[in-house]
C-alpha positions in Angstrom: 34.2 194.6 110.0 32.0 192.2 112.3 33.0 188.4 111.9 30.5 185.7 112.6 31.6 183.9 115.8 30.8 179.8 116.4 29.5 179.4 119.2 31.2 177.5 122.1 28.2 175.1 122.8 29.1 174.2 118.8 32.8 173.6 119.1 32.3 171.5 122.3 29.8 169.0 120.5 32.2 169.3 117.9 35.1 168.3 120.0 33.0 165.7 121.5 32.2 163.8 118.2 36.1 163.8 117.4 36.7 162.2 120.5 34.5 159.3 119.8 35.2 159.2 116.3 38.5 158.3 117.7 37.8 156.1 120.4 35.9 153.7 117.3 39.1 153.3 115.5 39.6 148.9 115.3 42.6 148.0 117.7 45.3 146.4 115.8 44.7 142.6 116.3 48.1 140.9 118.1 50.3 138.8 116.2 49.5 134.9 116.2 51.5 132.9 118.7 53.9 130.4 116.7 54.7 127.6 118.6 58.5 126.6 118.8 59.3 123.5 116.9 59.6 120.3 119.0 63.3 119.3 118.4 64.0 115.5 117.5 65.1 113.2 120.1 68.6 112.7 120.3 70.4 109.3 120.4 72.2 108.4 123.4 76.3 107.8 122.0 76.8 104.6 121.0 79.1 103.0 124.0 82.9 103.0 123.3 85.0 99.6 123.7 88.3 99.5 124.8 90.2 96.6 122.9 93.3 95.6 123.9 96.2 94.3 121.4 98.9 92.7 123.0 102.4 93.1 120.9 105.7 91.4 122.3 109.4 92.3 120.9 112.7 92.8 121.8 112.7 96.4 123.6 116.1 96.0 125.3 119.3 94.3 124.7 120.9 93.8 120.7 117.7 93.6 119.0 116.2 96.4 120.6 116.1 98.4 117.3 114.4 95.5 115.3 111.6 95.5 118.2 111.0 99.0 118.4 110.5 98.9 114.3 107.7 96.4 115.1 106.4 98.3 118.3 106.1 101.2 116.3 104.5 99.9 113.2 101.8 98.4 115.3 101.7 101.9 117.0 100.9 103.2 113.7 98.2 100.8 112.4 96.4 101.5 115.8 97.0 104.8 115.6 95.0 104.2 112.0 92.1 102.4 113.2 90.8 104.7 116.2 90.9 107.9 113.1 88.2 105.5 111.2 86.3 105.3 114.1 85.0 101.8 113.7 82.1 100.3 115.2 81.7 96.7 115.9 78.9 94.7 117.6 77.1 97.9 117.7 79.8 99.7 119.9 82.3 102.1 119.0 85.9 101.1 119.3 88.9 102.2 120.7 91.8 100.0 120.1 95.0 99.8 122.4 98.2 98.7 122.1 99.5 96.5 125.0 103.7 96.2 124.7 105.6 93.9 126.1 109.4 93.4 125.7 110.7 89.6 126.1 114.0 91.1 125.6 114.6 88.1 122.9 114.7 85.3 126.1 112.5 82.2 125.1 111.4 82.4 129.2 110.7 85.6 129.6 108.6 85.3 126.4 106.4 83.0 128.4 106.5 85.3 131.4 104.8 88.2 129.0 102.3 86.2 127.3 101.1 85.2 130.8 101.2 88.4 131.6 99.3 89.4 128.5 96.8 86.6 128.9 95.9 87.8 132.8 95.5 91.3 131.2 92.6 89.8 128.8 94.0 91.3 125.5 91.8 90.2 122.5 94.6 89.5 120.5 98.3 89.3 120.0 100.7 90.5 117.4 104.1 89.2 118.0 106.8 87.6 119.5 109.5 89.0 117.0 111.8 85.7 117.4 110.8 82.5 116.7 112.8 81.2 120.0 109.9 83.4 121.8 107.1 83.4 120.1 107.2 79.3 119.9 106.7 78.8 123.8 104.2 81.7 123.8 102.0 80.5 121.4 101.5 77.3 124.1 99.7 79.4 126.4 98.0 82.0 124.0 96.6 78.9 122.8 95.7 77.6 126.5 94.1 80.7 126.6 92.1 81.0 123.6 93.6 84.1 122.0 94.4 84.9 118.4 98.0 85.2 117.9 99.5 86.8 114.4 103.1 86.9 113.9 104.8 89.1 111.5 108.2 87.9 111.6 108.6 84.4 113.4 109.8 82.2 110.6 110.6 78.7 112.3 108.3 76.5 110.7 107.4 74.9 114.2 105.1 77.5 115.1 102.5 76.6 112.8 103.2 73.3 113.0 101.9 72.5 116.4 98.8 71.9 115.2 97.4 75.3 117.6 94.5 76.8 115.8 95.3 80.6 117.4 98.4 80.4 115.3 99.0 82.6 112.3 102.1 84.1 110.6 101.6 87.1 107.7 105.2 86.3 105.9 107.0 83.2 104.9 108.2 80.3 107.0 112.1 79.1 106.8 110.7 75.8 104.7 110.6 78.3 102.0 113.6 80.3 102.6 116.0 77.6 103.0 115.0 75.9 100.4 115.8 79.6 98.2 118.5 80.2 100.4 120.3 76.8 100.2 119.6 76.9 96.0 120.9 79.9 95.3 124.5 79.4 97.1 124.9 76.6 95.3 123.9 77.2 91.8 124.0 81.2 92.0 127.0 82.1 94.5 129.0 79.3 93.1 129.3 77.4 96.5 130.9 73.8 96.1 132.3 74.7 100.0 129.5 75.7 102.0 130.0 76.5 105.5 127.6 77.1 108.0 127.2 78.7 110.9 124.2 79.2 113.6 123.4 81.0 116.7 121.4 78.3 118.3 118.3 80.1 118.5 115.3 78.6 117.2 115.3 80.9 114.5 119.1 80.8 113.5 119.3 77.3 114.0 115.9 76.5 112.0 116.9 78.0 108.9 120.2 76.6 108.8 118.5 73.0 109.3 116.8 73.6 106.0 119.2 75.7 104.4 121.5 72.5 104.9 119.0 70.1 103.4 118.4 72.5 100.4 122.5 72.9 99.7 122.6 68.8 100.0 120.0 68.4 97.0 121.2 71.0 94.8 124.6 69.1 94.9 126.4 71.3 96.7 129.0 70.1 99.5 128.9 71.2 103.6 132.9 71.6 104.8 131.7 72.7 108.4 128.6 73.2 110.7 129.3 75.5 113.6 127.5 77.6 116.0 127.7 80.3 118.3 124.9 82.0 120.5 123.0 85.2 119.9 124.8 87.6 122.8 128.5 86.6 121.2 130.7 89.2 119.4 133.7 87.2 118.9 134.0 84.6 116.2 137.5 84.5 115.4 137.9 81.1 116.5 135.0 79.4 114.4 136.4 81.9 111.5 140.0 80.2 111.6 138.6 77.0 111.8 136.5 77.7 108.3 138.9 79.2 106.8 141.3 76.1 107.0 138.6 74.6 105.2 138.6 77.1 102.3 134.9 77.5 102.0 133.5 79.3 99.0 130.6 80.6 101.1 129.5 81.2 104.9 126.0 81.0 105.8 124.8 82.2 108.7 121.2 81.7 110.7 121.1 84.2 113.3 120.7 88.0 113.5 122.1 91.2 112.3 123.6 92.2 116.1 126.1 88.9 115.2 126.2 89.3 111.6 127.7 92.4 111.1 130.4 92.2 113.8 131.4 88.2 111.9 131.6 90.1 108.4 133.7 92.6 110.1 135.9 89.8 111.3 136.4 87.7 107.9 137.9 90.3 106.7 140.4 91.6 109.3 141.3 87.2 109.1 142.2 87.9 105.4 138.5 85.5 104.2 137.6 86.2 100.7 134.6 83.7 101.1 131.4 84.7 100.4 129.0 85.8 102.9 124.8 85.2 103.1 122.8 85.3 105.7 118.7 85.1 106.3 116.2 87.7 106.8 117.5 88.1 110.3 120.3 90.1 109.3 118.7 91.8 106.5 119.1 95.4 107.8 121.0 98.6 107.9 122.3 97.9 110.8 124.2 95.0 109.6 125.8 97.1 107.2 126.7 99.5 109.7 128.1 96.7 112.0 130.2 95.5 109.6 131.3 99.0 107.9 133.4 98.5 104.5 133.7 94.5 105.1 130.0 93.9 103.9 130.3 95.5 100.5 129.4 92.6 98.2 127.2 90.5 101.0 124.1 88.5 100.8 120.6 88.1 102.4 117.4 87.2 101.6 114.1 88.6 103.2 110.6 87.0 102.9 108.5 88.6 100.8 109.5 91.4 97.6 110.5 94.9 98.0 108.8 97.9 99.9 108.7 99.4 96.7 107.0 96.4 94.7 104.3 95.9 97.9 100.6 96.7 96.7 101.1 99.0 99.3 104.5 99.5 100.2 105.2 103.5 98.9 102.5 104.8 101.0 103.0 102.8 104.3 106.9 103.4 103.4 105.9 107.4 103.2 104.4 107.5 106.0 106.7 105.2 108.5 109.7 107.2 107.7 107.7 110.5 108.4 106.3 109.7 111.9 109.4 106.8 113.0 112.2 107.2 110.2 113.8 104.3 108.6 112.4 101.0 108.0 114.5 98.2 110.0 112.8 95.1 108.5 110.0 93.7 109.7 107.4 96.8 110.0 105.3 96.6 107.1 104.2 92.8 108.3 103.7 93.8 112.0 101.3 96.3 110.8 99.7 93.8 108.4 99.5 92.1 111.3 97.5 94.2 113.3 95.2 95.1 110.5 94.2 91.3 109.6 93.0 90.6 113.1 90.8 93.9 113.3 89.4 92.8 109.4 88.6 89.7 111.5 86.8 91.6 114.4 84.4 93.7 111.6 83.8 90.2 109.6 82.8 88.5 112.8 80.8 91.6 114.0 82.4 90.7 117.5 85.4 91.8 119.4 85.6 88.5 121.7 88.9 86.2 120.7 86.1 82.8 120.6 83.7 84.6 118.1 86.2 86.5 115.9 89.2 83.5 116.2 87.5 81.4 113.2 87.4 84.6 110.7 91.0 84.8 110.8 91.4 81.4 109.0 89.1 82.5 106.5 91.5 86.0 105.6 91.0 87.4 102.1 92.9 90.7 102.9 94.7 93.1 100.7 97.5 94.2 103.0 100.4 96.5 102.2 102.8 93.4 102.1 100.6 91.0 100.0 96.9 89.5 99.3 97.0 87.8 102.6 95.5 84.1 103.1 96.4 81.6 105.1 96.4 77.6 104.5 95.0 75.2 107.3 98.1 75.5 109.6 98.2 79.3 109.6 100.5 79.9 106.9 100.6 83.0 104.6 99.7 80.9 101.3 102.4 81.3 98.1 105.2 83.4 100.1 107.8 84.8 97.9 111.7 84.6 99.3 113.7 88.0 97.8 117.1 88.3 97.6 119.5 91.0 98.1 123.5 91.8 97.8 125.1 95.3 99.6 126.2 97.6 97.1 127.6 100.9 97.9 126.9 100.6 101.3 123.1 99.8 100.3 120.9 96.6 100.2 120.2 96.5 96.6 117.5 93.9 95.7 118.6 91.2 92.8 115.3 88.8 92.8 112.4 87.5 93.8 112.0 83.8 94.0 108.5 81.7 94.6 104.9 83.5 95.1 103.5 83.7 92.1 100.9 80.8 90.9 103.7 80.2 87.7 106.3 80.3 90.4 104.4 77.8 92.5 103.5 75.7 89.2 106.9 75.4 88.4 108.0 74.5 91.7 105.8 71.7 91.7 107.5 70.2 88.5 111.0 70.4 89.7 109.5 68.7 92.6 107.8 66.0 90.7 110.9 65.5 88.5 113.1 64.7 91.9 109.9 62.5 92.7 110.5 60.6 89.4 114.0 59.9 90.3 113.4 58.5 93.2 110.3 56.4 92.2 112.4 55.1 89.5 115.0 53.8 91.6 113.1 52.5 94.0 110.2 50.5 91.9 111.3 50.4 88.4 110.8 51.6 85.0 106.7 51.5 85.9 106.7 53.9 88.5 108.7 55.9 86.2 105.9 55.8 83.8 103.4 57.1 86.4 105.0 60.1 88.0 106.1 61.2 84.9 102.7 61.5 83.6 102.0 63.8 87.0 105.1 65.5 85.7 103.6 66.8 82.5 99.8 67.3 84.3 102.1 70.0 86.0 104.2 71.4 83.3 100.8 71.8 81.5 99.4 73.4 84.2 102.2 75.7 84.6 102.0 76.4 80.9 98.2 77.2 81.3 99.2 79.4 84.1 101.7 81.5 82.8 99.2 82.3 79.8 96.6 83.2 82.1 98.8 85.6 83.7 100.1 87.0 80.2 96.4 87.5 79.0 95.2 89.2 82.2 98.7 91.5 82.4 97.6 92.4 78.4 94.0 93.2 79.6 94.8 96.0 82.1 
């Protein structure tokens, strides 16, 4: 069989053609170059801004635990304030607690807020005592800085006429006035005796507590005093009991209190016992063991558990510190009103944000917080309380309500037509007692207000 053969000059040109058929293929084209996105420019931080609070209590001696409860609520509104990471005057801020302890000593009060002043704090919450915080406020004042205290009662303080000073709770006007009324018409005191640790706090109160006994017709059998570091009172106790007194009040603290219930009973004194918002605590009850069953106080302001906010901030406190002592929940009020301040004034300087405190509209956990023109909390309510079962157990509230304020007002302007009438005659008479019903008619128009907005929600 002969095959046909191709001949190699064929397969080469052959070849050949492949090669450039090849060589003609299109070379893939390379991707397109996307250029990386430009990324925005980022901000520098905002600047942070160290402000300093000042806070001043007892940290040592008897009334240690009372100033740590107010250290430590302050603590905790801080503590509050730098989580929300506010921003004022275009900085971020980062807000510090400066602690002091005046150890309850009227000059070393002054020593601290020196101290406190040289520092440059923004603002101070404090003194605890009233015998403190009084001098202090001289040279916060001096000094320009906002002071806020949630638990100085004396009426002085606010009555100096200092425009730094502010108080978040009610003065001792108000609380002797309640106090003096309610042993007299309430605890059935004909006999009052008093007693008073000297302090411008204890002695304060008693002062109106006094005046308030007088006009509710009651009768004062003795006035004595002892000092807040005593823990014997045997002596003034004898002497009062000669005098067979139906109740003993007594202005001064719980670190005095207790130990004097303890003591009227071991002298065989059935007399009643009532004291202010200085001995308003556990530990009085744990001072004076089984003797204070059946006691008295009262405490500015109503209940933790009738506060706007008082469950929460209650919560809370005894999670992180444990019990409540007494003043806590106004100390952090405190602290909070001065910072509303600061964001309403846009500034964290004492000049710029000083004038905003006067003008307060604040919902705090104790109360809607405002102040009249000395730097008082305006309408403060007095409550009262008796110990039962080894417990404070809360009876009433008297004053801070507008009806409660209205009908102040007319028992005021009913005295007011006594008097008028004695002193200028049947005409006078005529005149106030037309102010008399303007009140009554107001307080009428009040209450009704308040029934028809209760019946709205």
């Amino acid at each position: 069989m002969t095959y046909s053969r191709i001949p190699s000059m064929t397969l080469a040109i052959a070849a050949a053609i492949a090669m450039i058929g090849c060589s003609q293929k299109e070379e893939p084209k390379p991707a397109p170059v996307v250029a990386a996105p430009v990324a925005a420019p980022v901000p520098p931080p905002k600047p942070e801004l160290t402000v300093q609070i000042g806070h001043v209590a007892p940290l040592t001696g008897p009334q240690a635990h009372l100033g740590k409860d107010n250290e430590n609520a302050a603590n905790m509104a801080i503590d509050e304030l730098n989580a929300k990471a506010i921003e004022i005057g275009g900085a971020r801020i980062k807000f510090v607690l400066v602690a002091e302890d005046d150890q309850a000593d009227p000059k070393q009060g002054t020593i601290v807020a020196q101290k406190l002043v040289d520092a440059k704090v923004n603002g101070v919450v404090g003194h605890l005592n009233s015998g403190t915080t009084i001098p202090a406020s001289k040279i916060y004042f001096d000094a320009g800085i906002p002071q806020i205290s949630g638990s100085a009662t004396n009426p002085k303080y606010t009555q100096q006429g200092f425009s730094t000073a502010f108080r978040v709770m009610a003065n001792d006007v108000q609380q002797g006035k309640v106090l003096g009324e309610y042993a007299a018409s309430q605890m059935g005191g004909k006999k009052i005796a008093i007693i008073d640790d000297r302090t411008a706090y204890g002695q304060g109160l008693a002062d109106e507590f006094e005046k308030a006994v007088i006009a509710a017709g009651g009768k004062i059998v003795a006035r004595e005093f002892t000092n807040d570091k005593a823990t014997d009172f045997a002596a003034i106790l004898t002497k009062i009991k000669s005098k067979k007194a139906d109740v003993i009040f007594y202005g001064g603290m719980d670190a005095q209190g207790g130990p004097m219930v303890k003591q009227m009973k071991s002298l065989g004194l059935k007399t009643l016992f009532l004291t202010g918002d200085g001995g308003c605590t556990p530990e009085l009850i744990k001072l004076a063991g089984a003797a204070s069953e059946g006691q008295y106080c009262s405490l500015p302001g109503v209940p933790l558990d009738q506060m706007p906010g008082g469950k929460a901030f209650g919560d809370a406190f005894n999670a992180k510190y444990g019990q409540i002592q007494l003043y806590a929940p106004y100390v952090y009020d405190a602290v909070m009103v001065m910072v509303d301040a600061m964001k309403r004034a846009n500034s964290v300087e004492s000049a710029k944000f000083l004038p905003e405190i006067g003008k307060t509209d604040y919902q705090g956990v104790t109360a809607k917080i405002q102040f009249d023109e000395k730097g008082d909390l305006k309408g403060g309510a007095i409550s009262l309380y008796q110990i039962k079962d080894g417990k404070w157990e809360y009876r009433e509230t008297i004053g801070g309500s507008p009806v409660a304020m209205a009908k102040e007002a007319v028992k005021d302007a009913a005295v007011a037509v006594k008097d008028a009438a004695i002193a200028t005659g049947e005409a006078a008479k005529d005149v106030v007692k037309d102010a008399v019903k303007d009140a009554a008619d107001a307080t009428k128009a009040a209450a009704e207000a308040t029934k028809a907005a209760v019946e709205k929600k």
